[in-house]
N, C-alpha and C positions, 0 to 999 in steps of 0.2 A: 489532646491535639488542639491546637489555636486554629482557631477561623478566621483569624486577622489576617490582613495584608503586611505586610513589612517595607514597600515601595511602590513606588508611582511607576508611569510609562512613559517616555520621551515619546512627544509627537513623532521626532525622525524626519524622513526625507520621501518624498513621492519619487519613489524608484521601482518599487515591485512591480511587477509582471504576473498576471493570473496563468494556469494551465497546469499539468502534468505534460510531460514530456518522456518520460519512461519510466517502469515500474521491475521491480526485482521477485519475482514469484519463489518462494522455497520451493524443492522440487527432490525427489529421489534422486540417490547413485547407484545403480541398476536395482540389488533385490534390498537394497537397504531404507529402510524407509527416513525419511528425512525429521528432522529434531534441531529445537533447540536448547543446550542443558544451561548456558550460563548468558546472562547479560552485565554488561559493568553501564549503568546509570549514574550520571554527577549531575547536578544543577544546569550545564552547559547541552546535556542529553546523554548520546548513547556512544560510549568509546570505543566499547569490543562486544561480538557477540561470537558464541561460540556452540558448537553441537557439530553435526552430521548432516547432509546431505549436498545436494548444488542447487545455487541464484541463478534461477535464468533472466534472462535482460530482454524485456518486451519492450521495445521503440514504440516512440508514440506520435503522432504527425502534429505538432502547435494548433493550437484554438478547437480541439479535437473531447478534450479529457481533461477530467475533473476530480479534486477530493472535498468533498466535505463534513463537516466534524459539527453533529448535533447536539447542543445540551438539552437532555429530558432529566427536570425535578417535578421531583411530586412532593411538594412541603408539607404535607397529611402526613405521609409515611419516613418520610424525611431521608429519602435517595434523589441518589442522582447518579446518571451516567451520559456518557459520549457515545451517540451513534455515526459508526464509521462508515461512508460511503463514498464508493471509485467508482469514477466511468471511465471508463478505458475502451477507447474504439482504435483498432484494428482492418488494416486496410486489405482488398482482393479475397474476397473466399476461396480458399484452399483447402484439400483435405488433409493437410498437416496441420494448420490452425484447426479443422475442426475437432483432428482428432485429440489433439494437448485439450481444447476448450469442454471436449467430453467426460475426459478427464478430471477436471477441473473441477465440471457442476458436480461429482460423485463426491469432493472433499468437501469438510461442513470446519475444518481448522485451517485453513491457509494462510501463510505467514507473507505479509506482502510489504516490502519497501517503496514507494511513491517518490520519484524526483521532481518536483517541480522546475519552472522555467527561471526561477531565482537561486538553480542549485541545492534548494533544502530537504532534505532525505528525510522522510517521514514514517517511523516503523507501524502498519497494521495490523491490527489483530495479536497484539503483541502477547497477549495475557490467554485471551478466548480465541482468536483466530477468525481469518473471514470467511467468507461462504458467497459463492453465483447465487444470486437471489432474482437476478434476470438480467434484463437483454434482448437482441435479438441479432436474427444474420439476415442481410437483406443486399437483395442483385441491385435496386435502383428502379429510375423508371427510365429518364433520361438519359443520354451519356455523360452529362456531367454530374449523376448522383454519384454516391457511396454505393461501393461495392465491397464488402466485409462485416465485420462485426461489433456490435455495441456491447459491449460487457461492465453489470453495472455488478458491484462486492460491497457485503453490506458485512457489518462486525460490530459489537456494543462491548464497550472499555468501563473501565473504572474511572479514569483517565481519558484527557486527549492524546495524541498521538506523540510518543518521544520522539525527538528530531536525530539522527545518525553522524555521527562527525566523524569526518575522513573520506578520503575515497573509498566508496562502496567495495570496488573489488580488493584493494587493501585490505579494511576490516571483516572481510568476508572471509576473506584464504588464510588472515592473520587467525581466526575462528576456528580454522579445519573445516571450511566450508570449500566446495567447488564453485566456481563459476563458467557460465555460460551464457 
């Protein structure tokens, strides 16, 4: 394997926007437990993915939520990996949100897609899967605090995150995935 670069980066244009804006959770179709068997990867990212279960679609409210992608080397041992972490906050306490997010902390593989405010579909936990590592749900003090949930997913890659091309629910159903 080459450890060489093969090209440069274009400055580009000051146009991006920071944020998550909604994220896609793998999730069961009733007693079937959810999977994925196949991904199609090209240099451009991620074409098709393909397995068993349904995407649910968590809305996210702008300037709310976050992803960031850690590089940890240790040049001694000569690794390296990306640590995956989502803040994903969730609005009003409910007990339907609490009870999905109960759920939730029990999975230690969750397979999560991240849309940022630039449109860019970012798949989580693609290889090892992510895990609730914390958070918290909180009433506010005030009436114009937060009233819901901070949920922060943590996952360690080999890789950073493959980016997703196409419309999510396209590539998903194209898959034999459900959505919701």
């Amino acid at each position: 394997m080459s450890c060489y670069i093969s090209s440069g980066v274009d400055l580009g244009c000051s146009d991006g926007i920071g944020g998550i804006k909604s994220i896609w959770v793998l999730g069961a179709s009733g007693a079937t437990a959810p999977s994925v068997s196949g991904l199609t990867v090209v240099t451009s990212g991620i074409t098709a993915i393909s397995g068993q279960g349904v995407w649910y679609n968590f809305e996210l409210k702008r300037n709310t939520s976050s992803l960031a992608q850690n590089t940890t080397k240790n040049f001694e041992n000569g690794t390296i990996f990306w640590e995956q972490v989502l803040t994903a906050v969730l609005f009003k306490y409910d007990q339907d949100k609490r009870n999905q997010l109960l759920v939730l902390g029990q999975n230690d593989q969750i397979q999560i897609v991240a849309v940022d405010q630039n449109d860019v579909a970012y798949y989580l936990g693609q290889v090892n899967g992510m895990y609730l590592s914390g958070g918290s749900a909180a009433t506010g003090t005030a009436f114009g605090d937060r009233n819901g949930f901070e949920l922060i997913f943590t996952g360690q890659e080999a890789a950073p995150a493959n980016v997703v091309n196409g419309t999510l629910s396209t590539v998903f159903a194209a898959g034999g995935f459900g959505v919701a």
